[in-house]
Residue frames as qw, qx, qy, qz and C-alpha x, y, z in Angstrom:
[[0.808, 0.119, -0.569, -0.098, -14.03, 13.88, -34.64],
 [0.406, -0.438, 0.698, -0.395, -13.61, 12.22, -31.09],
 [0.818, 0.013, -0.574, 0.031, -12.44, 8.43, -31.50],
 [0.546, -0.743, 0.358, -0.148, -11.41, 6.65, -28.43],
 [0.036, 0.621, -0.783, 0.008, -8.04, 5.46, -27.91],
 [0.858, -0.030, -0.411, -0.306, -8.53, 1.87, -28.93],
 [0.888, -0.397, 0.228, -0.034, -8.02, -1.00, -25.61],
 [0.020, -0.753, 0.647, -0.112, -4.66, -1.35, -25.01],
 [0.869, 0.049, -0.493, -0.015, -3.26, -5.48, -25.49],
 [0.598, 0.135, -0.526, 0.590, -0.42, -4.52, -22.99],
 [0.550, -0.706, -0.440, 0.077, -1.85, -4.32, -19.31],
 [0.241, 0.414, -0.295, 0.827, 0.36, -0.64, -18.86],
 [0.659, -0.631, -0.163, -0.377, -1.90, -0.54, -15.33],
 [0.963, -0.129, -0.140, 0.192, -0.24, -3.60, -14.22],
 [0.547, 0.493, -0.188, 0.650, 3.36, -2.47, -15.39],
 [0.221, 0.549, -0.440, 0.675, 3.38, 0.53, -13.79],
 [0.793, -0.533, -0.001, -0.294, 1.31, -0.97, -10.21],
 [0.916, -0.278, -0.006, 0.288, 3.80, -3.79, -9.79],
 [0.479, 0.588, -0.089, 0.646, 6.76, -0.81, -10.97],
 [0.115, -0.496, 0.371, -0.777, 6.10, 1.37, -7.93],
 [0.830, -0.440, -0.013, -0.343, 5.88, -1.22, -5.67],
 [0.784, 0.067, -0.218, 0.578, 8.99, -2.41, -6.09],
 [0.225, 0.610, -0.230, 0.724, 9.68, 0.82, -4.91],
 [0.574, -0.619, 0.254, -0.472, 8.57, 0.27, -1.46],
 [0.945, -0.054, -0.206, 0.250, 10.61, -3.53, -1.85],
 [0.637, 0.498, -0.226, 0.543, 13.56, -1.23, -2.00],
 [0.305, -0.780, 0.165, -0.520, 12.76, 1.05, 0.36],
 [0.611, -0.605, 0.266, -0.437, 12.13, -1.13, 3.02],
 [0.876, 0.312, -0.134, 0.343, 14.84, -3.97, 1.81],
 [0.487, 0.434, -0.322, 0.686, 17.54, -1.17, 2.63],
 [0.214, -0.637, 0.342, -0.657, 15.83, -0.10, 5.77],
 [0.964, -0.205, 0.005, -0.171, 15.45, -3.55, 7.12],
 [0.881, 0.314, -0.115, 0.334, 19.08, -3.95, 6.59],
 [0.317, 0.423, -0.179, 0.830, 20.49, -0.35, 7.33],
 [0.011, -0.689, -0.443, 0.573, 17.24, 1.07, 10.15],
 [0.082, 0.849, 0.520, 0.041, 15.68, 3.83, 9.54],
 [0.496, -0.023, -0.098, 0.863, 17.88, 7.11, 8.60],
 [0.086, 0.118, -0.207, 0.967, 17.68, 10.25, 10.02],
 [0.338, 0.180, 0.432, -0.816, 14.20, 11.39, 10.41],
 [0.463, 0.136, -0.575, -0.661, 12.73, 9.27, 7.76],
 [0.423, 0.036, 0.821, -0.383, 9.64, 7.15, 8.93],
 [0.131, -0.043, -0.795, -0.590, 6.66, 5.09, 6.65],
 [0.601, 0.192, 0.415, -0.655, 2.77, 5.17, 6.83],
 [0.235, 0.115, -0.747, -0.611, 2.04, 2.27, 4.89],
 [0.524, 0.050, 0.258, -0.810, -1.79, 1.51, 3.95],
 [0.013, -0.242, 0.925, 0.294, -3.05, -1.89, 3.23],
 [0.696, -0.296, -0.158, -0.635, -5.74, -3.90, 2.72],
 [0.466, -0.278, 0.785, -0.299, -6.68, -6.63, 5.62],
 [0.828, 0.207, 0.495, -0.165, -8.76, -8.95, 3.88],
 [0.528, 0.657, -0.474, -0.253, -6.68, -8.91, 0.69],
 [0.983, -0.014, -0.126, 0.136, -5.28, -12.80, -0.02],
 [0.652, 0.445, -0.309, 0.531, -1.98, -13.43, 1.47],
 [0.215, -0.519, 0.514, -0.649, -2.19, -10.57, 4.85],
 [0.641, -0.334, -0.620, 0.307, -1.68, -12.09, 7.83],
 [0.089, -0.470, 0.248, -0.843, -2.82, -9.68, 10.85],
 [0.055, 0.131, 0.847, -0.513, -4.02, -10.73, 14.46],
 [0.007, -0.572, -0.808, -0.142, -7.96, -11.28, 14.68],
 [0.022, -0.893, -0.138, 0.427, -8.80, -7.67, 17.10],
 [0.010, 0.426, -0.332, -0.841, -7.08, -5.97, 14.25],
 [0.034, 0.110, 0.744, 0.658, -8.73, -7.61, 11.27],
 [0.150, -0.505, -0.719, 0.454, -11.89, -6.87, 13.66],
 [0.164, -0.780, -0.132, 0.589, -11.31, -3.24, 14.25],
 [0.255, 0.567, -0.437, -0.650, -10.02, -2.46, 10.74],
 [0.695, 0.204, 0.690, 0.013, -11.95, -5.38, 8.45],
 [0.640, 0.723, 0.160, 0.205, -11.15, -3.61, 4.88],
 [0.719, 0.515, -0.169, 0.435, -8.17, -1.34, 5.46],
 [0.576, -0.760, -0.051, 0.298, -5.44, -0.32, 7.65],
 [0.337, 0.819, -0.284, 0.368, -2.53, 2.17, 8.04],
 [0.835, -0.461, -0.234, 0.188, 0.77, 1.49, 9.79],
 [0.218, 0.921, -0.251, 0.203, 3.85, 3.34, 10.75],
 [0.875, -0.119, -0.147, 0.446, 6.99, 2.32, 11.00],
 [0.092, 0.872, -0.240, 0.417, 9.19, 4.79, 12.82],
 [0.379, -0.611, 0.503, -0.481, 10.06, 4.07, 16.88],
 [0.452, -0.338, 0.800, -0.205, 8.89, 0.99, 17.47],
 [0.786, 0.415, -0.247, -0.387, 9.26, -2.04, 15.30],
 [0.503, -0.456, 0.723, 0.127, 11.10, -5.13, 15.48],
 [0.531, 0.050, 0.818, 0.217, 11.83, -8.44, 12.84],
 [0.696, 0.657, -0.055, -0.285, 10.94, -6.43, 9.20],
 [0.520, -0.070, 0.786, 0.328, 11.60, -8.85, 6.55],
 [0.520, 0.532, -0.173, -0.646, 11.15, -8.13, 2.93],
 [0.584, 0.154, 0.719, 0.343, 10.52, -10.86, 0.03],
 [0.054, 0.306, 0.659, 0.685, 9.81, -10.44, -3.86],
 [0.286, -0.501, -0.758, -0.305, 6.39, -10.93, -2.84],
 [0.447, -0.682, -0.475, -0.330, 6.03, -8.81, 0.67],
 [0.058, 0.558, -0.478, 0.676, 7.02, -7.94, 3.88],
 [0.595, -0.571, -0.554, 0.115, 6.53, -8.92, 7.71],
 [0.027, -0.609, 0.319, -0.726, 6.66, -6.56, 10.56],
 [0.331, -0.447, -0.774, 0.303, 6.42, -6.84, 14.56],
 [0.135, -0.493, -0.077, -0.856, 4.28, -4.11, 15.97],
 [0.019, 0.379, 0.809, -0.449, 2.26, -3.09, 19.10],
 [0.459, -0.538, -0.450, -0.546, -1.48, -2.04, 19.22],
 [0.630, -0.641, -0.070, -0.433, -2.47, -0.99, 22.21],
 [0.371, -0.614, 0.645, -0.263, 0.71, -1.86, 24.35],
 [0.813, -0.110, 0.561, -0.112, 0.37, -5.83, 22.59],
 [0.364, -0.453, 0.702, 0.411, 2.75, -7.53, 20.46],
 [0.852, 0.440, 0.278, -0.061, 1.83, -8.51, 16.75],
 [0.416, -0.212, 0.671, 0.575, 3.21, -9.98, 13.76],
 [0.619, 0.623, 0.188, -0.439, 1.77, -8.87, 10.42],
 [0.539, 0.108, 0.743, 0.382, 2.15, -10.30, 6.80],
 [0.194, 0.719, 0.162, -0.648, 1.98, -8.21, 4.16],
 [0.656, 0.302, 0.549, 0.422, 1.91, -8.75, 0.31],
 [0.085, -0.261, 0.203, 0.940, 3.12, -5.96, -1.80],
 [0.195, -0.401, -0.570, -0.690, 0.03, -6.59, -4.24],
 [0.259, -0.716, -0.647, 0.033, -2.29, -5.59, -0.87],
 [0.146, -0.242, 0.050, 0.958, -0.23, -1.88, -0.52],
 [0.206, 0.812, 0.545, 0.023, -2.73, 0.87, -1.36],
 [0.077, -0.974, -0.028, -0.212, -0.49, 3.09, 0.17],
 [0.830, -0.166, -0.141, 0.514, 2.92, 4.33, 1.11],
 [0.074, -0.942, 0.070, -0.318, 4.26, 7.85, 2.73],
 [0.674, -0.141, -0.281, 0.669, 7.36, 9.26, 4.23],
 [0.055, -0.981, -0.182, -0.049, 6.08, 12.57, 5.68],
 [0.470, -0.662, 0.142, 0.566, 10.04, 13.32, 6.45],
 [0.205, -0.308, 0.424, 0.827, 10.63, 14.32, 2.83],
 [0.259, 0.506, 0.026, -0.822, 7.03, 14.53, 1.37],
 [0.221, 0.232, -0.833, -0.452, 6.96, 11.58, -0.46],
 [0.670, 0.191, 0.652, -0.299, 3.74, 9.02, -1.59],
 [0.145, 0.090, -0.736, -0.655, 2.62, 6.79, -3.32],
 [0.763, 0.141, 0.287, -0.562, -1.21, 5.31, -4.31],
 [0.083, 0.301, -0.884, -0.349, -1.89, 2.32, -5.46],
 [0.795, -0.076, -0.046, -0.601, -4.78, 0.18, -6.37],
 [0.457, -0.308, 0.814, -0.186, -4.99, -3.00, -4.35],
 [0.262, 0.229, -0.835, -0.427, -4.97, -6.36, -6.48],
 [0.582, 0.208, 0.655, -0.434, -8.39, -8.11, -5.54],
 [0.038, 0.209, 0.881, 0.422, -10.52, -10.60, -8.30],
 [0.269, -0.254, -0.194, -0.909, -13.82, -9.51, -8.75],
 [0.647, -0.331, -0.683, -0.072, -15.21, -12.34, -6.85],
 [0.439, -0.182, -0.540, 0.694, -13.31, -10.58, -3.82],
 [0.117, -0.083, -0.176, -0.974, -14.15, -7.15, -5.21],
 [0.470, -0.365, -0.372, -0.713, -18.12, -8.19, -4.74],
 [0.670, -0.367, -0.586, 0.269, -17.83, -10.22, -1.31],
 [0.358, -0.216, -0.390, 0.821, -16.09, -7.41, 0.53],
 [0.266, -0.891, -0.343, 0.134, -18.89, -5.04, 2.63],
 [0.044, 0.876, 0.139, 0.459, -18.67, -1.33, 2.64],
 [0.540, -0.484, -0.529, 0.441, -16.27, -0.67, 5.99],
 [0.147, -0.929, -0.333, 0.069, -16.32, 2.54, 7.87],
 [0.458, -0.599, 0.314, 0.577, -12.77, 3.32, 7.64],
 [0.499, 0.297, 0.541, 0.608, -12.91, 3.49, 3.89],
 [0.051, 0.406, -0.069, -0.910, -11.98, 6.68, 2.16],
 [0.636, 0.519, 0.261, -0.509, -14.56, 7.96, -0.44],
 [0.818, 0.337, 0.399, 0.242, -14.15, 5.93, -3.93],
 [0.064, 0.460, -0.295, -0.835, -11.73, 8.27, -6.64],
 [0.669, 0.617, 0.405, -0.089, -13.31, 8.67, -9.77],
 [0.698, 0.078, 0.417, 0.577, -11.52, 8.23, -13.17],
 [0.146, -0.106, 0.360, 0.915, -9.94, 11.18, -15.43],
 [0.485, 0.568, 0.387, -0.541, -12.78, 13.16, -17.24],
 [0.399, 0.699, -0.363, -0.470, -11.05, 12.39, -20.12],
 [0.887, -0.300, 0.170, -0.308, -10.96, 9.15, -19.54],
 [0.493, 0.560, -0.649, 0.147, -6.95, 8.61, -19.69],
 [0.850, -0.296, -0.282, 0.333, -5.13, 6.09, -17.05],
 [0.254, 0.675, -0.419, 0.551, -2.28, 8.85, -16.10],
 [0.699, -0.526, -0.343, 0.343, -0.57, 8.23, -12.69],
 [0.017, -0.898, 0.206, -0.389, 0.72, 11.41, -10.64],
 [0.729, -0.367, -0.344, 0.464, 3.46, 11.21, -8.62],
 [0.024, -0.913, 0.126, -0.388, 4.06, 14.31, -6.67],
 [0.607, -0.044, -0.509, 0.609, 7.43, 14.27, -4.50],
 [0.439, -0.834, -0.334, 0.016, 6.34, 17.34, -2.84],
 [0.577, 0.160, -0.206, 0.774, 9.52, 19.01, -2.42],
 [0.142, -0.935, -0.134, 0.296, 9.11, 21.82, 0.27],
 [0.463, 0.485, -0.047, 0.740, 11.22, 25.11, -1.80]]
Protein backbone atom coordinates (compact mmCIF):
# COMPACT_ATOMS: atom_id res chain seq x y z
CA UNK A 1 0.00 0.00 0.00
CA UNK A 2 1.83 3.37 -0.89
CA UNK A 3 -0.51 6.46 0.02
CA UNK A 4 1.00 9.84 -0.14
CA UNK A 5 1.40 11.93 2.77
CA UNK A 6 -1.64 14.11 2.34
CA UNK A 7 -0.70 18.33 1.51
CA UNK A 8 0.28 19.81 4.45
CA UNK A 9 -2.28 23.20 5.59
CA UNK A 10 0.83 24.53 7.53
CA UNK A 11 3.48 26.03 5.00
CA UNK A 12 6.51 23.92 7.24
CA UNK A 13 8.80 25.19 3.97
CA UNK A 14 8.17 28.66 4.92
CA UNK A 15 8.72 28.05 8.79
CA UNK A 16 11.76 26.55 8.54
CA UNK A 17 13.17 29.17 5.29
CA UNK A 18 12.34 32.29 7.28
CA UNK A 19 13.85 30.04 10.69
CA UNK A 20 17.36 29.80 9.26
CA UNK A 21 17.50 33.05 8.11
CA UNK A 22 17.12 34.56 11.07
CA UNK A 23 20.12 32.82 11.60
CA UNK A 24 22.21 34.86 9.39
CA UNK A 25 20.06 38.20 11.13
CA UNK A 26 21.96 37.05 14.15
CA UNK A 27 24.97 36.32 12.82
CA UNK A 28 25.58 39.36 11.18
CA UNK A 29 23.52 41.65 13.89
CA UNK A 30 26.41 40.57 16.39
CA UNK A 31 29.11 41.00 13.85
CA UNK A 32 27.99 44.39 12.78
CA UNK A 33 28.12 45.35 16.34
CA UNK A 34 31.15 43.26 17.71
CA UNK A 35 33.49 42.84 13.85
CA UNK A 36 34.34 39.91 12.80
CA UNK A 37 36.05 37.35 15.45
CA UNK A 38 38.99 35.58 15.05
CA UNK A 39 39.24 33.99 11.75
CA UNK A 40 35.61 33.84 11.05
CA UNK A 41 34.58 35.37 7.59
CA UNK A 42 30.94 34.99 5.36
CA UNK A 43 30.30 34.02 1.63
CA UNK A 44 26.91 35.08 1.34
CA UNK A 45 24.91 34.17 -2.03
CA UNK A 46 22.03 36.15 -3.26
CA UNK A 47 19.87 36.78 -5.79
CA UNK A 48 20.26 40.29 -7.84
CA UNK A 49 17.08 40.65 -9.43
CA UNK A 50 15.10 39.41 -6.43
CA UNK A 51 12.51 42.47 -5.20
CA UNK A 52 13.97 44.64 -2.62
CA UNK A 53 18.26 44.16 -3.68
CA UNK A 54 19.75 47.14 -4.30
CA UNK A 55 23.27 46.59 -6.16
CA UNK A 56 25.17 49.09 -8.54
CA UNK A 57 24.17 48.63 -12.37
CA UNK A 58 28.02 46.87 -13.66
CA UNK A 59 27.22 44.41 -10.97
CA UNK A 60 23.59 43.64 -11.69
CA UNK A 61 25.19 43.55 -15.39
CA UNK A 62 27.96 41.15 -14.73
CA UNK A 63 26.00 38.93 -12.31
CA UNK A 64 22.06 39.49 -13.63
CA UNK A 65 20.55 36.34 -11.57
CA UNK A 66 23.00 35.61 -8.76
CA UNK A 67 25.88 36.71 -6.81
CA UNK A 68 28.30 35.70 -4.00
CA UNK A 69 29.94 38.05 -1.51
CA UNK A 70 32.45 37.91 1.22
CA UNK A 71 32.71 39.66 4.02
CA UNK A 72 36.06 39.27 5.70
CA UNK A 73 38.93 42.29 5.15
CA UNK A 74 37.29 44.76 3.60
CA UNK A 75 33.88 46.08 4.40
CA UNK A 76 32.55 49.11 5.83
CA UNK A 77 28.69 50.48 7.10
CA UNK A 78 26.90 46.65 7.61
CA UNK A 79 23.54 47.29 8.90
CA UNK A 80 21.09 44.62 9.71
CA UNK A 81 17.09 45.04 9.83
CA UNK A 82 14.19 42.38 10.47
CA UNK A 83 13.95 42.45 6.87
CA UNK A 84 17.85 42.60 5.56
CA UNK A 85 21.06 43.92 5.53
CA UNK A 86 23.31 46.68 3.74
CA UNK A 87 26.96 46.40 3.12
CA UNK A 88 29.82 48.75 1.58
CA UNK A 89 32.08 46.80 -0.67
CA UNK A 90 34.68 47.19 -3.51
CA UNK A 91 34.60 45.46 -6.98
CA UNK A 92 37.32 46.00 -8.81
CA UNK A 93 39.13 48.69 -6.58
CA UNK A 94 35.31 50.80 -6.65
CA UNK A 95 33.16 51.59 -3.86
CA UNK A 96 29.52 50.10 -3.60
CA UNK A 97 26.62 49.98 -1.44
CA UNK A 98 24.42 46.90 -1.62
CA UNK A 99 20.84 46.14 -0.21
CA UNK A 100 20.03 42.99 0.66
CA UNK A 101 16.73 41.29 1.80
CA UNK A 102 17.04 38.22 3.86
CA UNK A 103 14.12 36.59 1.69
CA UNK A 104 16.82 37.04 -1.51
CA UNK A 105 19.76 34.82 0.61
CA UNK A 106 20.24 31.53 -1.24
CA UNK A 107 23.22 31.17 0.55
CA UNK A 108 25.42 31.59 3.57
CA UNK A 109 29.07 30.02 4.59
CA UNK A 110 31.74 30.53 7.14
CA UNK A 111 34.57 28.36 5.74
CA UNK A 112 36.46 29.21 9.27
CA UNK A 113 34.40 26.58 11.09
CA UNK A 114 32.63 24.68 8.18
CA UNK A 115 29.44 26.00 8.48
CA UNK A 116 26.34 26.59 5.59
CA UNK A 117 23.42 27.13 4.92
CA UNK A 118 20.96 26.77 1.52
CA UNK A 119 18.12 28.34 1.01
CA UNK A 120 15.52 28.80 -1.60
CA UNK A 121 15.12 32.38 -2.72
CA UNK A 122 11.47 33.89 -2.27
CA UNK A 123 10.41 34.91 -5.94
CA UNK A 124 6.33 34.82 -7.26
CA UNK A 125 5.93 32.86 -10.13
CA UNK A 126 5.40 35.79 -12.29
CA UNK A 127 9.20 36.55 -11.34
CA UNK A 128 10.01 32.83 -11.40
CA UNK A 129 8.90 32.90 -15.38
CA UNK A 130 10.39 36.47 -16.38
CA UNK A 131 13.86 35.69 -15.12
CA UNK A 132 16.30 34.24 -18.24
CA UNK A 133 18.58 31.35 -17.74
CA UNK A 134 22.08 33.28 -16.51
CA UNK A 135 25.44 31.75 -16.91
CA UNK A 136 26.49 31.92 -13.42
CA UNK A 137 23.68 29.69 -12.32
CA UNK A 138 24.46 26.44 -10.62
CA UNK A 139 22.68 23.34 -12.10
CA UNK A 140 18.86 23.14 -10.75
CA UNK A 141 18.69 20.42 -7.39
CA UNK A 142 16.18 17.97 -7.84
CA UNK A 143 13.68 16.92 -5.08
CA UNK A 144 14.05 13.75 -2.61
CA UNK A 145 13.24 10.45 -4.54
CA UNK A 146 10.93 9.92 -2.04
CA UNK A 147 9.45 12.83 -2.41
CA UNK A 148 9.86 14.23 1.37
CA UNK A 149 10.77 18.14 2.03
CA UNK A 150 13.78 17.21 4.63
CA UNK A 151 16.39 20.01 5.09
CA UNK A 152 20.15 18.94 5.89
CA UNK A 153 22.17 20.91 7.80
CA UNK A 154 25.67 19.68 7.98
CA UNK A 155 28.03 21.77 10.46
CA UNK A 156 30.93 19.96 9.14
CA UNK A 157 32.93 19.68 12.13
CA UNK A 158 36.61 18.82 11.10
CA UNK A 159 37.44 15.61 14.03
Amino acid sequence: MTESPPDSLIPYDEIVQEALRAVVGRVLTQVATEGLPGNHHFYITFKTNAPGVSVPKSLRERFPDEMTIVLQNKYWDLKVTDSGFEVGLTFSQVPAHLEVPFSAVTAFADPAVDFALQFQAHMDEEQIREQEPAENDRPVATPAEDGSNVVTVDFGRKK
